[in-house]
C-alpha positions in Angstrom: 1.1 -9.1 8.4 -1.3 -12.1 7.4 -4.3 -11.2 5.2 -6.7 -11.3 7.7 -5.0 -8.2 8.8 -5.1 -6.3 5.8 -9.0 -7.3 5.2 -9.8 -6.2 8.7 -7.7 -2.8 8.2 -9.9 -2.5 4.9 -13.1 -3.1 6.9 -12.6 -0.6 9.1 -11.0 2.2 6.7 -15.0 1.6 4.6 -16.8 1.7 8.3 -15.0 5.0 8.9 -15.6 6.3 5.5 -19.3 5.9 4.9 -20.2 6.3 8.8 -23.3 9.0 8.8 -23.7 8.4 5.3 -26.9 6.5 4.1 -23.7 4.0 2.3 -23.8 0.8 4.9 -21.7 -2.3 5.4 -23.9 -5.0 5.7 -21.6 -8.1 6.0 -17.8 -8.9 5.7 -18.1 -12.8 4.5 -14.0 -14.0 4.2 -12.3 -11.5 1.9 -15.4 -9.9 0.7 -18.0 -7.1 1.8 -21.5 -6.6 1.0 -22.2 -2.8 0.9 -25.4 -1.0 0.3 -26.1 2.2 -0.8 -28.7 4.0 -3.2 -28.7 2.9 -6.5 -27.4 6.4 -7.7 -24.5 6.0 -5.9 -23.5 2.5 -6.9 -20.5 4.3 -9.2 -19.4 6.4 -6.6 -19.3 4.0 -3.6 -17.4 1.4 -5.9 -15.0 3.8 -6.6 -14.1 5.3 -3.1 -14.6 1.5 -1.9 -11.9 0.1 -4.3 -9.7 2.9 -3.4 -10.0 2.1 0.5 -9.5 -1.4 0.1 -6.8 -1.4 -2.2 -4.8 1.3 -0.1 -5.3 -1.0 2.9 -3.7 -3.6 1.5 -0.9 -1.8 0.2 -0.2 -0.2 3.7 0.8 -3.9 4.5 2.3 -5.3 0.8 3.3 -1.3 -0.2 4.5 -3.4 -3.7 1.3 -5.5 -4.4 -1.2 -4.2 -6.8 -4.4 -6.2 -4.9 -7.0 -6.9 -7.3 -10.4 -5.8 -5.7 -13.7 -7.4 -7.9 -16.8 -5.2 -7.7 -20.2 -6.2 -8.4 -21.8 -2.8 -9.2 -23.6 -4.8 -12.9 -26.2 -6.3 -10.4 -26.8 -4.9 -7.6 -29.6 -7.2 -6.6 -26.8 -10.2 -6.4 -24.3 -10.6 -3.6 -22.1 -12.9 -6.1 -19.2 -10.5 -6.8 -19.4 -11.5 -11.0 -23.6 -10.4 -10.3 -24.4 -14.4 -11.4 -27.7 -14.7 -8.9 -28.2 -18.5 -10.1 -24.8 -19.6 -9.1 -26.0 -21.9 -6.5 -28.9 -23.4 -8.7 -26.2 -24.0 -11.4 -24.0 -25.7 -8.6 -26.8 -27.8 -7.6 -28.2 -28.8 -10.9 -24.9 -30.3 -11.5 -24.7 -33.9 -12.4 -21.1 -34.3 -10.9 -23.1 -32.9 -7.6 -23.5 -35.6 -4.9 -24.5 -35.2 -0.9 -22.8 -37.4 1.0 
C-alpha cells in the first residue's frame, strides 16, 4: 500500500471517531490534519488522534512505529512545532529570492 493509502485510512478512522462530537476535522493538507476541538479537550483529542493515526498506519506497515507530531503547545498555530511566524521567518530571509 502507498502512503496515500495509509493517510486516507487515517482520515477516515478520525471522521468516524469524532463524528457527533463537537471535535471536527477541518482540513487534511498532504500527510497532515488540522482538527479542532475545545480547548479542554486538546489532551484528550491528541491522544485518541495519535492513537487512530498510528494504528492506521500500522494496519498497512504492521512493523513500523509511524511517528505522528502533534501541535497541542499552540493551538492558535496550524504549524505542527506551534512556530506561527514560520512564513515571516522564511520570507525575511536573505537567501530568499522570487524569481
Amino acid at each position: 500500500a502507498a502512503a496515500g493509502v495509509a493517510f486516507r485510512e487515517a482520515v477516515v478512522r478520525l471522521y468516524q471517531h469524532f463524528r457527533g462530537t463537537t471535535t471536527k476535522l477541518i482540513l487534511p493538507v498532504h500527510d497532515a490534519v488540522v482538527i479542532e476541538c475545545d480547548c479542554d479537550q486538546i489532551d484528550r483529542v491528541a491522544a485518541e488522534a495519535h492513537s487512530l493515526m498510528t494504528d492506521a498506519v500500522r494496519k498497512y506497515y504492521p512493523a513500523l512505529q509511524p511517528r505522528v507530531d502533534i501541535n497541542a503547545a499552540v493551538p492558535s498555530c496550524w504549524n505542527k512545532d506551534g512556530h506561527a511566524d514560520s512564513l515571516d521567518r522564511f520570507l525575511a530571509n536573505p537567501l530568499y529570492k522570487l524569481a
